[in-house]
DRENFIBA-672073 format. One line per 3 residues: number of its first residue (from 1); for each residue x, z, y of C-alpha. Coordinates in nm, 4 decimals. Layout:
NUM = X:Z:Y | ...
***
This chain:
1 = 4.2590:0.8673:5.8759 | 3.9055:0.7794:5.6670 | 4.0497:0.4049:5.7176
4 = 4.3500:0.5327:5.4728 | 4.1716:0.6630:5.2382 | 3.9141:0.3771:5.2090
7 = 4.2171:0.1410:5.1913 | 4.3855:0.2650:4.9358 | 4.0750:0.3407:4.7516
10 = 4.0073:0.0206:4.7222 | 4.3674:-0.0931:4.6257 | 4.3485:0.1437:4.3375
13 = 3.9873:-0.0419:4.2458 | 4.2225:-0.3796:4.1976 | 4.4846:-0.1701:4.0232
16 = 4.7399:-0.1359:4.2782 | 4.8434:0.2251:4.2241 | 5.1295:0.1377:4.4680
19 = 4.9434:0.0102:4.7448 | 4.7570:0.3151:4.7629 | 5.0453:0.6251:4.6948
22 = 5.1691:0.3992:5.0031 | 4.8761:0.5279:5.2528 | 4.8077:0.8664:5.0975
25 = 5.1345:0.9805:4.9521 | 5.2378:1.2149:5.2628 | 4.8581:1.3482:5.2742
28 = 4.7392:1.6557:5.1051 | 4.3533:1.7141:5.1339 | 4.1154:1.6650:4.8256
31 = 4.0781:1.3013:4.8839 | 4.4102:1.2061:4.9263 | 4.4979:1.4298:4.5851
34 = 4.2293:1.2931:4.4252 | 4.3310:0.9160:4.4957 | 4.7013:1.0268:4.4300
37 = 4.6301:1.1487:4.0806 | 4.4334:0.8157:3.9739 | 4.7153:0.6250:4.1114
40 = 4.9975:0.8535:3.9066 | 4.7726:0.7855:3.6169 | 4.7669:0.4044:3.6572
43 = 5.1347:0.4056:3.6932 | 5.1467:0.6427:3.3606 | 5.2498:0.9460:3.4714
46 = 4.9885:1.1466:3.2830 | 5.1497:1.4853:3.3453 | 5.1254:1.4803:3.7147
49 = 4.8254:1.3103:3.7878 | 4.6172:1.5389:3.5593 | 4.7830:1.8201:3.7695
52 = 4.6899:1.6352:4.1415 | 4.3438:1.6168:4.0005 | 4.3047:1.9387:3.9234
55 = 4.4105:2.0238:4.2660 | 4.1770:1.8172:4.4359 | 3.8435:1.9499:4.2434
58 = 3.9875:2.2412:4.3617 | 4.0404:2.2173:4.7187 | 3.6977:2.0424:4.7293
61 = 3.4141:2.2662:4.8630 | 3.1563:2.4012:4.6798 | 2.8999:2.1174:4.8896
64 = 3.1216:1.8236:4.7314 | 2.9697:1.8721:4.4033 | 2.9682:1.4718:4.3823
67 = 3.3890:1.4736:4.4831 | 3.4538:1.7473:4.1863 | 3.2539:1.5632:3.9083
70 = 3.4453:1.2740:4.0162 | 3.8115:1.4504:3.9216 | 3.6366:1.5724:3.6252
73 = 3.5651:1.1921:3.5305 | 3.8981:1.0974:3.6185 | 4.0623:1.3942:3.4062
76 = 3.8812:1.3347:3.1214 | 3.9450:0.9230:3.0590 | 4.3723:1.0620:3.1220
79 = 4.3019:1.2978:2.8304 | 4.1389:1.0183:2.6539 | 4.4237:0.7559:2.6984
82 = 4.6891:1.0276:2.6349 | 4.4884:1.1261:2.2896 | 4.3346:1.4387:2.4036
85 = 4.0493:1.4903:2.1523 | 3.9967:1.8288:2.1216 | 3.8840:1.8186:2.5139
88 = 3.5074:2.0021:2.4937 | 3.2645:1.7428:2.5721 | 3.0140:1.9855:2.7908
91 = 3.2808:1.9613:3.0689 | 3.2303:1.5694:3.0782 | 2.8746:1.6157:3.0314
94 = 2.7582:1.8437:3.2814 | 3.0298:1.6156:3.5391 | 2.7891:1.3184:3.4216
97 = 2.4662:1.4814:3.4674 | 2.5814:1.5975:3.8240 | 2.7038:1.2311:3.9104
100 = 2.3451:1.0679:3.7871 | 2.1597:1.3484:3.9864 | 2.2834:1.2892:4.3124
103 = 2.2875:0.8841:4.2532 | 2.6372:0.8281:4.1251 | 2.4959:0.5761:3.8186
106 = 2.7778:0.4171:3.8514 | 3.0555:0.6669:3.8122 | 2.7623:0.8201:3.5307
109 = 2.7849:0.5703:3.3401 | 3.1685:0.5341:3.3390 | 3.2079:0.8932:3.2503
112 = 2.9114:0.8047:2.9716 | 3.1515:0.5119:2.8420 | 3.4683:0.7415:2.8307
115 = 3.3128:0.9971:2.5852 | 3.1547:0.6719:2.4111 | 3.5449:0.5692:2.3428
118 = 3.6373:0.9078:2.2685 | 3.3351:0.9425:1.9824 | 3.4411:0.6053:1.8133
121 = 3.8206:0.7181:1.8262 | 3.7035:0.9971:1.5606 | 3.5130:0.7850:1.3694
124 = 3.1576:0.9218:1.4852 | 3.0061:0.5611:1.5732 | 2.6341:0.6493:1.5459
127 = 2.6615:0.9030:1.8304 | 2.9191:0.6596:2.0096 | 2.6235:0.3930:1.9926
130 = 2.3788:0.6577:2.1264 | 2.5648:0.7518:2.4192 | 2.5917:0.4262:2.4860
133 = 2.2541:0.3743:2.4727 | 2.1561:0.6744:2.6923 | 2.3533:0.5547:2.9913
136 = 2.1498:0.4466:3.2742 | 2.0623:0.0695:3.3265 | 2.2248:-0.0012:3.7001
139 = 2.4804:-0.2718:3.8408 | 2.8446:-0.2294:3.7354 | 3.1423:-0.3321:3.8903
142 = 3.3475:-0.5650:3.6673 | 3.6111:-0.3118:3.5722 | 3.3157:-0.0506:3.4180
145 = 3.2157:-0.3791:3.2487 | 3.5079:-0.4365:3.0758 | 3.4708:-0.0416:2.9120
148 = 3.1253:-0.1048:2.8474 | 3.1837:-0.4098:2.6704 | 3.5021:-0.3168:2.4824
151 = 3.2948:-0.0021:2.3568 | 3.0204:-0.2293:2.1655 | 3.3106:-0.4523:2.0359
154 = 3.4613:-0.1129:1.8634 | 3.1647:-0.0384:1.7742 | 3.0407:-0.3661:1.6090
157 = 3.4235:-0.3648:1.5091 | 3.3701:-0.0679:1.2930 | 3.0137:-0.2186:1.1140
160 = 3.1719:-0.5119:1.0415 | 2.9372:-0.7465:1.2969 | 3.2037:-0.9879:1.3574
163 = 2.9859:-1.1941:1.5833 | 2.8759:-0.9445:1.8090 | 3.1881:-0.8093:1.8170
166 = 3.2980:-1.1463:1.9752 | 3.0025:-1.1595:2.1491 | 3.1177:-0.8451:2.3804
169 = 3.5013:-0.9427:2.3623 | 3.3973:-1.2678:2.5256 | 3.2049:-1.0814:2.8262
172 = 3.5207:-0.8113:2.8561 | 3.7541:-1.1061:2.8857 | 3.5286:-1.2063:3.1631
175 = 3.4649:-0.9229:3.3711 | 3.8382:-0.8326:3.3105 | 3.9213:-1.1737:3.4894
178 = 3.6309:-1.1353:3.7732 | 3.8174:-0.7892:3.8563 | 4.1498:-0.9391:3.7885
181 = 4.3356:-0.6194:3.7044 | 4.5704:-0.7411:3.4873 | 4.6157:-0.4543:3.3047
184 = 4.2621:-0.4291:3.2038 | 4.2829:-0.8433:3.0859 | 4.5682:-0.7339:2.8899
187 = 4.3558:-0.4584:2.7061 | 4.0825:-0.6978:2.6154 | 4.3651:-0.9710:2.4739
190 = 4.4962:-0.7064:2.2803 | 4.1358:-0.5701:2.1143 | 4.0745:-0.9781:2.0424
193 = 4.3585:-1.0093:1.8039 | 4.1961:-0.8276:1.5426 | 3.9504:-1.0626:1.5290
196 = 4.2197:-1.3249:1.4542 | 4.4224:-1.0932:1.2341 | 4.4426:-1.0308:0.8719
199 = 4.2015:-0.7025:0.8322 | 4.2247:-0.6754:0.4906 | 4.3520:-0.8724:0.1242
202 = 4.0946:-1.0183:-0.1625 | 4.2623:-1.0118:-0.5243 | 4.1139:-1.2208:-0.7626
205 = 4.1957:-1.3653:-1.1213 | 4.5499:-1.2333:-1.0764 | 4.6342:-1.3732:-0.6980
208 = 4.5532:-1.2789:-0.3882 | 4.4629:-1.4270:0.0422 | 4.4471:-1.2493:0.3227
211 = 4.1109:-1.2120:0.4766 | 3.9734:-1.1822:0.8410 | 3.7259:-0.9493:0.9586
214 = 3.4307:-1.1768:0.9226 | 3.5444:-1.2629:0.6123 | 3.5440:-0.9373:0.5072
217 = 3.1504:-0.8816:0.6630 | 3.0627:-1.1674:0.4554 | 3.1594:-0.9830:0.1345
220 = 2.9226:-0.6964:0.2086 | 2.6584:-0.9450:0.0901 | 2.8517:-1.1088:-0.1794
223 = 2.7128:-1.0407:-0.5734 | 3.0708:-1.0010:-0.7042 | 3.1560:-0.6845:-0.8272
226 = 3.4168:-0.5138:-0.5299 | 3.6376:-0.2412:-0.5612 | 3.7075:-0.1301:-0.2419
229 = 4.0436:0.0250:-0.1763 | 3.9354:0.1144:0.2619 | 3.6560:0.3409:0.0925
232 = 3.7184:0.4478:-0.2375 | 3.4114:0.2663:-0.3750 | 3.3498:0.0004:-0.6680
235 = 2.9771:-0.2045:-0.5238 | 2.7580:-0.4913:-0.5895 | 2.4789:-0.5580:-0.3491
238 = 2.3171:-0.2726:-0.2520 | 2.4601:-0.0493:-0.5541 | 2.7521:0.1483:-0.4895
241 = 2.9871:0.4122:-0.6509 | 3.1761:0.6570:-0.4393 | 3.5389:0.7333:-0.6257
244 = 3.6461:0.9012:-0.2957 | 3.7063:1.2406:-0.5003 | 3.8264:1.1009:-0.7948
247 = 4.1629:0.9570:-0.7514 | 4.2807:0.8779:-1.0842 | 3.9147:0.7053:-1.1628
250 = 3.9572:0.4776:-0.9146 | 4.3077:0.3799:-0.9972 | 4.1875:0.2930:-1.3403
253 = 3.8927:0.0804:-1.1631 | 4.1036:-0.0959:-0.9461 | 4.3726:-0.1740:-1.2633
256 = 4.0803:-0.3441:-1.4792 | 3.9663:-0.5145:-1.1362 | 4.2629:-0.6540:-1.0493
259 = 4.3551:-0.7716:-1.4309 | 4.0198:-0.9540:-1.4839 | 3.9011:-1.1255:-1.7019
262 = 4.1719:-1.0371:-1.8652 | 4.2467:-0.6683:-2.0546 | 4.4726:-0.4294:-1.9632
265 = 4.7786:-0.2616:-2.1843 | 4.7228:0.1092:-2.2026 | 5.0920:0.2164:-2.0916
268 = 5.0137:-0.0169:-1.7673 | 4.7088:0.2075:-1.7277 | 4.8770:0.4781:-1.7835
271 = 5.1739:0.4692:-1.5739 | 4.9522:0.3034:-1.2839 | 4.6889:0.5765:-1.2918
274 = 4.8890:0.8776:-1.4001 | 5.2225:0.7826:-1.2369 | 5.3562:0.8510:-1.5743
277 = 5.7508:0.6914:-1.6762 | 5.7277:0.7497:-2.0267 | 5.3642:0.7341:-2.2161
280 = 5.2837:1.0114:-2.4952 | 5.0433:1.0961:-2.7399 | 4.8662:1.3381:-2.4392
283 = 4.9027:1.0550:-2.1965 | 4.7025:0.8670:-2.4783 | 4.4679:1.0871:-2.5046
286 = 4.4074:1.2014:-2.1452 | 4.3673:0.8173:-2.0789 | 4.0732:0.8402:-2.3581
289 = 3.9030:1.0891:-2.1348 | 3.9414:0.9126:-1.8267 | 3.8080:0.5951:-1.9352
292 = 3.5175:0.7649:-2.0721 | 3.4436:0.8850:-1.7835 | 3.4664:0.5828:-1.5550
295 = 3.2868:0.4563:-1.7945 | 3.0070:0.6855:-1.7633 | 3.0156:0.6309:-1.3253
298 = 3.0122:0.2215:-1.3635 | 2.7420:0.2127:-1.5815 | 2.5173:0.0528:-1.3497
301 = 2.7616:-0.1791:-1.2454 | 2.9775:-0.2666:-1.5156 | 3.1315:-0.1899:-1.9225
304 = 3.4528:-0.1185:-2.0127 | 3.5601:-0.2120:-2.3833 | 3.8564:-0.0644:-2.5958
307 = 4.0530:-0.3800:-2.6732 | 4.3364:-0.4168:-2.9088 | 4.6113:-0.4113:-2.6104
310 = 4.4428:-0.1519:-2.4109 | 4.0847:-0.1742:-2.1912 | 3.8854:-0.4581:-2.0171
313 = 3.6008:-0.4682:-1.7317 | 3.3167:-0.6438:-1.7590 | 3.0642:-0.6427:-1.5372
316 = 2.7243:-0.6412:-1.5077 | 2.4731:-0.9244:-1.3572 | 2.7853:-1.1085:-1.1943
319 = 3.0775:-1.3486:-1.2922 | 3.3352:-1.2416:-1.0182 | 3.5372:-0.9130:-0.9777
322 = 3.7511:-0.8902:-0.6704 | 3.9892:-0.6268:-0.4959 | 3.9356:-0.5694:-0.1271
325 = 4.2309:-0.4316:-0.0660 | 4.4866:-0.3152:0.2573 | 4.6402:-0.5536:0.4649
328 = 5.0053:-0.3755:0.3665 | 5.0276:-0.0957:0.0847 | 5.1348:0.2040:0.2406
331 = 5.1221:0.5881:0.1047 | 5.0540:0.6556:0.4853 | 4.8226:0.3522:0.6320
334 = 4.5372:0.5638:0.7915 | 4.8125:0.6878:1.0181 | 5.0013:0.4219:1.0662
337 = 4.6912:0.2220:1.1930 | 4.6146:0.4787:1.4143 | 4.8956:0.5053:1.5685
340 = 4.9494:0.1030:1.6316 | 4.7470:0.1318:1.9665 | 5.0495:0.2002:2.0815
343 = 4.9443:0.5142:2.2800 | 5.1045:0.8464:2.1787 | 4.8933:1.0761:1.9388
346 = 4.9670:1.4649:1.8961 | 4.8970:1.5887:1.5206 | 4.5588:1.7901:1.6471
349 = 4.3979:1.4390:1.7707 | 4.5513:1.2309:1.4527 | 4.3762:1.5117:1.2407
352 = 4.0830:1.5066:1.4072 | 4.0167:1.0981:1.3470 | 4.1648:1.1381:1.0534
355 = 3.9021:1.3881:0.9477 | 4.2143:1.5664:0.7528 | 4.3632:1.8661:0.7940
358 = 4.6699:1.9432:1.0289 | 4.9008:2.0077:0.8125 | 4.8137:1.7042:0.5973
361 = 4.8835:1.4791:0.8789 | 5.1831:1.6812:1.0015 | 5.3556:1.6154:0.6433
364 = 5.2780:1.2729:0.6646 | 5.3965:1.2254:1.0040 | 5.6949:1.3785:0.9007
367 = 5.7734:1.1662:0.5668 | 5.6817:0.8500:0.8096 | 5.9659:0.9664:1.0617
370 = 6.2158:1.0173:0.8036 | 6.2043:0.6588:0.6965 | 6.1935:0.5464:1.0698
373 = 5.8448:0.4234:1.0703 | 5.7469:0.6943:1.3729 | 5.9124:0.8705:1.6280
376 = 5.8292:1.1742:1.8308 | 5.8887:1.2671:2.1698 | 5.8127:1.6415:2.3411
379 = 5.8651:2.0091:2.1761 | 5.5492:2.2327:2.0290 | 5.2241:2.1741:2.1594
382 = 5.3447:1.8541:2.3944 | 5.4868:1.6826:2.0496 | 5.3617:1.3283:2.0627
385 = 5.4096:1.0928:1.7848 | 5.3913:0.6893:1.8513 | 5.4863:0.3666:1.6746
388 = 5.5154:0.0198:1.7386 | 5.2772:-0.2089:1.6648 | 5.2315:-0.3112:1.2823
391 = 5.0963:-0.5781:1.2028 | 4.7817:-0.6312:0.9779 | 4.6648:-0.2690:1.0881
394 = 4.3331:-0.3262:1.2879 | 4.2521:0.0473:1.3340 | 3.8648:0.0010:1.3639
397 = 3.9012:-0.0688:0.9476 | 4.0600:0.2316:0.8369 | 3.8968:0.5126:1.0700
400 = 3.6617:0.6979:0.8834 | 3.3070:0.4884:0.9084 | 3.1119:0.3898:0.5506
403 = 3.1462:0.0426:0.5119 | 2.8083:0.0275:0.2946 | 2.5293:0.2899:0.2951
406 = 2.4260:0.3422:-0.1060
***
């Protein structure tokens, strides 16, 4: 019977979930459930291979320390790939530190990987990088590989290190073909194209391009003055002003930014900034006030002069002004580009990444269903919402991660 269990142990290593519910499906001791719940979960039946592995770390003794980590592991990448963030991380943790304690580096370091993936799916990429980091030096077989490597591609993904991001992509794409699992080669094909996809649009002197990702690492450097729309922030260099908290500021800095060198009429500015049909004497003034003010945050960067028409930018120590701005203009986009993975998200996890509130996201999710741009599946706390693929979202982009440190 140990030849069964070896056998389809090892057809589940080369991703044959079928090949192995074919030797173990009848049995019902811990190893058996154990291998039947990784093979439910490769076939994507969440739901009831969560509940087989819960019954095998059960029916394990309390000598198989090694066998219950190992359902732990198991448990906790099926909460990760069903969006399962609010999971507490000392389970994982202490499953880890049991698995690297009795040898287990390998199985260590894939349960150090999983709550590497988890960390960068809520934006947290310095700890992501430091798990990482903390995770044993030992061989890996191809498929842990792949995880390792598509981790530092996120990661580099998220700093905008478009080269080392490719660097890692190209050793995924490897490893995924040494352990020829063709699901896992399909992963890695799909985390490449946003390295050949349109992360994000430069406006300039009244037109616009699409830009790639290293296109957009390149600008980080660039002395043009950029008002960037991903992170509420007007830079140059190394100088940068955070409008994150003020809304209407930034509208107005993004309306002289996108108009220059040329001015721009007051009623544009004000029914761009203050969403206002008809302009009045208090729009008038309120505009006054407003401009002062951005005045008074861009000083190091820039002047903005009353003209004739309305206002004009000019700035400081530089001859170019550019908008970085979204791929596609959407109320919604931080959603919507979470939710392109493809995998379904519940409002808790979305919130989470999101760093927003629940019921923020919840109205959102709920304006993007009515115009048929989500859909939900499951009742209460089982509600999942999911979306198609858009393109021109590369989530890494617009999760929450500081594009430059001031």
């Amino acid at each position: 019977m140990e030849s069964l269990i070896t056998a389809a142990a090892r057809a589940l290593e080369a991703g044959d979930p079928l090949g192995a519910l074919n030797r173990v499906a009848l049995r019902n001791d811990a190893p058996s459930l154990a291998l039947r719940g990784i093979a439910m979960a490769q076939l994507g039946d969440l739901a009831k291979a969560k509940a087989l592995l819960r019954s095998a770390a059960r029916a394990f003794g309390p000598r198989e320390a090694v066998a219950r980590a190992r359902c732990v592991v198991a448990e906790a990448e099926i909460a990760l790939v069903s969006r399962d963030l609010n999971r507490p991380a000392k389970t994982l943790a202490a499953a880890r530190a049991t698995l690297a304690s009795h040898g287990d580096l390998a199985n260590a370091a894939h349960a150090g990987h999983i709550e590497a993936r988890r960390l960068l799916l809520l934006g947290r990429v310095d700890e992501a990088e430091r798990t990482l980091a903390e995770i044993a030096a030992c061989p890996l077989p191809p498929a842990s590989l792949v995880v390792r490597e598509l981790v530092v591609a996120g990661i580099a993904i998220r700093r905008l290190k478009s080269k080392e991001a490719r660097t890692a992509l190209d050793l995924a794409a490897r490893a995924a073909r040494q352990a020829d699992i063709p699901a896992l080669v399909a992963e890695v094909d799909s985390a490449s194209l946003i390295l050949n996809t349109p992360a994000a649009r430069l406006i300039a002197r009244g037109s616009e391009h699409p830009l790639l990702l290293g296109e957009v690492e390149r600008l980080a450097t660039s002395t043009a003055l950029v008002v960037d729309t991903f992170h509420h922030v007007v830079r140059r260099q190394g100088v940068a002003v955070p409008l994150g908290t003020r809304p209407v500021l930034f509208a107005l800095a993004r309306l002289l930014a996108q108009a220059w060198p040329e001015d721009v009429a007051r009623e544009a500015l004000i029914s761009g900034a203050f969403q206002a049909r008809h302009a009045d004497e208090s729009h008038r003034a309120r505009l006054r006030v407003e401009i002062g003010r951005l005045r008074t945050q861009l000083k190091p960067l820039a002047e903005i002069s009353a003209t004739k028409q309305g206002f004009e930018l000019a700035p400081r120590k530089t001859r170019d002004v550019i908008v970085l701005a979204r791929p596609v203009e959407e109320k919604h986009a931080a959603v919507l580009a979470i939710l392109a993975d493809g995998e379904p998200w519940s409002s808790s996890a979305l919130a989470l990444a999101l760093q927003m509130s629940a019921r923020t996201v919840q109205r959102a999710l709920e304006e993007l269903a009515r115009s048929s741009k989500v859909q939900s599946f499951g009742h209460g706390r089982a509600r999942r919402w999911m979306t198609p693929p858009v393109p021109g979202f590369p989530t890494g982009l617009l999760l929450p991660s500081p594009l430059l440190k001031a």
